[in-house]
C-alpha positions as CSV (number, residue, x, y, z in Angstrom):
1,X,152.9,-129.9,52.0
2,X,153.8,-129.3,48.5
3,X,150.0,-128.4,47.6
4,X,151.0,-125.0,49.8
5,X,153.9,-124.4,47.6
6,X,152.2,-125.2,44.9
7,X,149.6,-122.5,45.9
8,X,152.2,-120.0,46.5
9,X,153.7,-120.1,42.9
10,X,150.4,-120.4,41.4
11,X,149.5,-117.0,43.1
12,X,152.6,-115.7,41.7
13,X,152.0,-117.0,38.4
14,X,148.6,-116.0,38.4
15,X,150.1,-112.5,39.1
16,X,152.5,-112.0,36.3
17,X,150.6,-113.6,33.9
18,X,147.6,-111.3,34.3
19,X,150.2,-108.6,33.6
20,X,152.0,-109.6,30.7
21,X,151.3,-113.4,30.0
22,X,154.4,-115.8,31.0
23,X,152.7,-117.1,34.4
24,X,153.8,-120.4,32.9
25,X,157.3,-119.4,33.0
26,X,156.6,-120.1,36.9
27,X,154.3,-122.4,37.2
28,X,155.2,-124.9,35.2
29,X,158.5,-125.9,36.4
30,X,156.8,-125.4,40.0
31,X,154.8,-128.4,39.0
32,X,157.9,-130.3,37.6
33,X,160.0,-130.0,41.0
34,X,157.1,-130.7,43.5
35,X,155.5,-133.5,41.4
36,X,158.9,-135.5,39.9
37,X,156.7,-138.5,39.7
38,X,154.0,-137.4,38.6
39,X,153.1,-138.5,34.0
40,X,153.9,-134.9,32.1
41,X,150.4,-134.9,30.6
42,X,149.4,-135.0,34.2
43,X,151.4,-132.2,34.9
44,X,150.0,-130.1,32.0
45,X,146.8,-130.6,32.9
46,X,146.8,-129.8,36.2
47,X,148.5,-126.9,35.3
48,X,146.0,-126.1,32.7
49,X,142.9,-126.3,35.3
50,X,145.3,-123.4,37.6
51,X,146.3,-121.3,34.4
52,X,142.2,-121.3,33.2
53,X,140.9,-119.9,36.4
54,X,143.4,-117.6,36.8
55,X,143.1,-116.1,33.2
56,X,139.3,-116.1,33.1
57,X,138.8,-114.3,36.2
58,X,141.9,-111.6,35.0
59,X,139.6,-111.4,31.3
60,X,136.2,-110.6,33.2
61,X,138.5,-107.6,35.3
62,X,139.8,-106.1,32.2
63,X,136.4,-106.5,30.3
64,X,135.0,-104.3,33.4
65,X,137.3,-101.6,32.9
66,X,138.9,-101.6,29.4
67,X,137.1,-101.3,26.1
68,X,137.5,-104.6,24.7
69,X,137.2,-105.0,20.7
70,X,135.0,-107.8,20.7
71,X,134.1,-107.5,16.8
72,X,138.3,-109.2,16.6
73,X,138.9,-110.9,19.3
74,X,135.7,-113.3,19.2
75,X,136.8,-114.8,15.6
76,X,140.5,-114.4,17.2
77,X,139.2,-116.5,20.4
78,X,137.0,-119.4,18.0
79,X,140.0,-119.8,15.8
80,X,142.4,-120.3,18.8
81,X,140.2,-123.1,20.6
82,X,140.2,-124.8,16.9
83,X,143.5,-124.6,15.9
84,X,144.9,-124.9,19.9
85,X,143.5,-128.7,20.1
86,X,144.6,-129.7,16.3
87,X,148.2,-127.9,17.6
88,X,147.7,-130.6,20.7
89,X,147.0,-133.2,17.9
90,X,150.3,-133.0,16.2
91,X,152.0,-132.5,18.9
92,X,153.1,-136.4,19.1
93,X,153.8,-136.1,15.4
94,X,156.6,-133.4,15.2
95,X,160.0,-132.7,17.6
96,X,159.0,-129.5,19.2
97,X,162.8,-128.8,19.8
98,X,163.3,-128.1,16.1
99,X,161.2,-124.8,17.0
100,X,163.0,-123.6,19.5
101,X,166.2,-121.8,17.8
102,X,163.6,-119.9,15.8
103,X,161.3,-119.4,18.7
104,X,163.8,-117.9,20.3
105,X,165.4,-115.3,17.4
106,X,161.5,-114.5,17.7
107,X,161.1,-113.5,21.2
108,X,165.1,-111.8,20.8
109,X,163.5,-109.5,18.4
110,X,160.4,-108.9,20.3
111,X,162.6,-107.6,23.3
112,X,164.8,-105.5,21.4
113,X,162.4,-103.8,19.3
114,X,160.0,-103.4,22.1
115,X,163.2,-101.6,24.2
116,X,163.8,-99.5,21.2
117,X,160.1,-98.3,20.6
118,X,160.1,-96.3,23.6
119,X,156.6,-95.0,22.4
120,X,155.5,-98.5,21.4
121,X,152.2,-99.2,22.9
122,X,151.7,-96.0,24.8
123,X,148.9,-94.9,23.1
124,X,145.8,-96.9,22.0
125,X,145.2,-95.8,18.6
126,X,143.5,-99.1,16.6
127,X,145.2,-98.5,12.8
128,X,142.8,-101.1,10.8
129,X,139.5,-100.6,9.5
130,X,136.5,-102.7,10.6
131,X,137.1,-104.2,7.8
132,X,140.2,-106.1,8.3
133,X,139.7,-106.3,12.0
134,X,137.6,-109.9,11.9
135,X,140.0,-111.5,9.3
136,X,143.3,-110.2,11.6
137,X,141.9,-111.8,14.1
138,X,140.9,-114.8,12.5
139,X,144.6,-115.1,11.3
140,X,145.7,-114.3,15.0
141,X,143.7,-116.8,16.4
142,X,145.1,-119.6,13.5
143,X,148.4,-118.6,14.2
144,X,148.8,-118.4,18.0
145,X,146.1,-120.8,18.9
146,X,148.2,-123.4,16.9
147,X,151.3,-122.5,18.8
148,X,149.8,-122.8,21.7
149,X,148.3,-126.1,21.2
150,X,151.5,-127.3,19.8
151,X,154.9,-125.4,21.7
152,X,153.5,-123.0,23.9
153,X,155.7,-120.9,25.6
154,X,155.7,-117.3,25.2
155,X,151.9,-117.3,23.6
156,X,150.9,-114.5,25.9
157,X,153.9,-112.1,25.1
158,X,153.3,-112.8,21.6
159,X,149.9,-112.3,21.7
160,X,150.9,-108.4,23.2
161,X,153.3,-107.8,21.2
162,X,150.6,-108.2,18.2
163,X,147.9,-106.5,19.4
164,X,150.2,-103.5,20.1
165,X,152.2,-103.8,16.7
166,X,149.6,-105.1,14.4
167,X,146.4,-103.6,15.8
168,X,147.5,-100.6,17.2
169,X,146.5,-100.8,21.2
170,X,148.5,-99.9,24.1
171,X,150.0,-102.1,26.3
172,X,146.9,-102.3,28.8
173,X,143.9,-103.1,26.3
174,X,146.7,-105.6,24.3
175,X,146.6,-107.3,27.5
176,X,143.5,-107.7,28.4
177,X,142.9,-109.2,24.6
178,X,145.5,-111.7,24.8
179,X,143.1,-112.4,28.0
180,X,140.4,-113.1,25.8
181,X,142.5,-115.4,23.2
182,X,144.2,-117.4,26.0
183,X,141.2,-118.6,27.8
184,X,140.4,-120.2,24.6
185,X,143.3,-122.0,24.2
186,X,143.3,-123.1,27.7
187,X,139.8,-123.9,27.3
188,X,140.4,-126.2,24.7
189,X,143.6,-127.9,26.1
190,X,141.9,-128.4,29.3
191,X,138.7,-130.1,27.4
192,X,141.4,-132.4,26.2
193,X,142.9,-133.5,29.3
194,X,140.0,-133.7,30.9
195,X,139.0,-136.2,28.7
196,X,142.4,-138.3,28.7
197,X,141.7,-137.7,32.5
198,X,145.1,-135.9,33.0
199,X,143.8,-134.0,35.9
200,X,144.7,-134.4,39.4
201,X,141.9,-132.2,40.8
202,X,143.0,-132.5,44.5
203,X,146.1,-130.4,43.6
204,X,144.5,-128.5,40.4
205,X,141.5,-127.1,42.7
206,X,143.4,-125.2,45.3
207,X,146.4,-123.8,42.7
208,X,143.1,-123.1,40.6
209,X,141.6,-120.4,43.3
210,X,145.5,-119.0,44.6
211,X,145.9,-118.3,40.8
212,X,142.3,-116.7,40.9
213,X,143.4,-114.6,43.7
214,X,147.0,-113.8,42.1
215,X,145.0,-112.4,38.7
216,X,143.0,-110.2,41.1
217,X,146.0,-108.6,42.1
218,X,147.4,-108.8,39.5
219,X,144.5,-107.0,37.5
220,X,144.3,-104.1,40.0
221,X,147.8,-103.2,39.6
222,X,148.1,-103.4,35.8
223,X,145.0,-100.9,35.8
224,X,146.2,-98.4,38.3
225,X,149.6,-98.3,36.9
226,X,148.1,-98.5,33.6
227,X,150.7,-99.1,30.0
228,X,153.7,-97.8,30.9
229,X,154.5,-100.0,34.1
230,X,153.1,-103.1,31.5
231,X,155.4,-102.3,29.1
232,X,158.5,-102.5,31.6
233,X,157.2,-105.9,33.8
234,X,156.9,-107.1,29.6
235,X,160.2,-106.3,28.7
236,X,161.4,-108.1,32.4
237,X,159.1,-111.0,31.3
238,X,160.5,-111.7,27.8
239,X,164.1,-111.2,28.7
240,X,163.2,-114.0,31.0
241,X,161.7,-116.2,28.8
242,X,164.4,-115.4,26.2
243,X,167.0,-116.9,29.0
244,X,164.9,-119.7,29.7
245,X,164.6,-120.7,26.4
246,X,168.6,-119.9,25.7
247,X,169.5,-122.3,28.3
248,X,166.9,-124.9,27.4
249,X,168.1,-124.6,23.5
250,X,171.8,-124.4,24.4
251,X,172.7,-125.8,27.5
252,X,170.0,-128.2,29.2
């Protein structure tokens, strides 16, 4: 029975995260309750085999409909599947809590300045040259992929919140390059557990195709309502994630 509530959030998460990013910020705990005795790494990678489908099938939507800057985002992409498994590597070498204070002044700041910048991301007006766009995105991919191998949390809003700020897109195309960027880091985490054999398939399978299905919708909506309505289910995201991480940092 859990595998159908399981399903359920993974459709969900698959939803939100094909928005805005954060579908772990449902997922994962989802995983946590209904699997209590289940080995974290097992957790994570079955998660990671739900999160991949869902993301590559919300990256082939976007690529159908939004002009994708390939020229950046394929350094962006090789960098983060590099530096996303070394991040996994030192993982067991460094207390990940240490990050979260700073994490979390991070994501504060995203929030407020995206709230402030009411015209932040409404247009789609790339500001570097050609140029710089290859070694941005190389330093992107360093960066994030890294984090993401590492911490974790928050790598898709983060990932937004640069390619609007640093690059100059609006919320929708922003999105659908973090797309690009996260299936490499999933990629390469999943490659990893895969091997440890971290995977419980029978569970991973079926969450796998719900959060398929939840990117789908997902996908549809973000391009019909196009940035503005991005923008706001961003903002709900991060203030989310900002409490989630307050509580975790502070409290739990």
């Amino acid at each position: 029975m859990e595998v159908v509530y399981l399903c359920l959030f993974a459709f969900l998460a698959g939803l939100i995260d094909s928005v805005v990013g954060g579908g772990g910020l449902i997922q994962l705990p989802a995983l946590f309750i209904f699997l209590p005795h289940v080995p974290v790494p097992t957790v994570f990678g079955t998660g990671k085999l739900s999160s991949i489908a869902g993301t590559t099938v919300s990256m082939w939507r976007y690529a159908r409909n939004v002009e994708i800057n390939w020229r950046a985002l394929l350094p962006a992409a090789i960098t983060a599947f590099v530096f996303s498994f070394l991040g996994a590597r030192a993982l067991s070498h460094f207390n990940t809590d240490l990050l979260r204070p700073l994490i979390l002044v991070l994501l504060v700041s995203v929030a407020i300045y995206t709230f402030i910048r009411k015209d932040f991301g409404a247009i789609h007006a790339p500001k570097l040259p050609q140029s710089k766009e290859v070694w941005y995105g190389v330093g992107v991919g360093l960066v994030i992929g890294f984090y993401d191998g590492f911490f974790g949390p928050g790598t898709g809003s983060f990932l937004i919140f640069i390619f609007v700020g640093v690059f100059g897109f609006n919320f929708l195309s922003a999105s659908a390059s973090a797309k690009v960027v996260n299936v490499a880091t999933n990629l390469s985490a999943l490659i990893y557990f895969s091997y440890k054999g971290y995977i419980l398939y029978h569970i991973g399978i079926p969450m796998a195709i719900s959060s398929v299905l939840g990117s789908v919708v997902g996908t549809r909506i973000a391009l019909v309502k196009g940035s503005g309505f991005v923008r706001k289910l961003f903002l709900v995201v991060v203030t989310a994630i900002i409490l989630k991480f307050a509580y975790d940092t502070f409290i739990g």
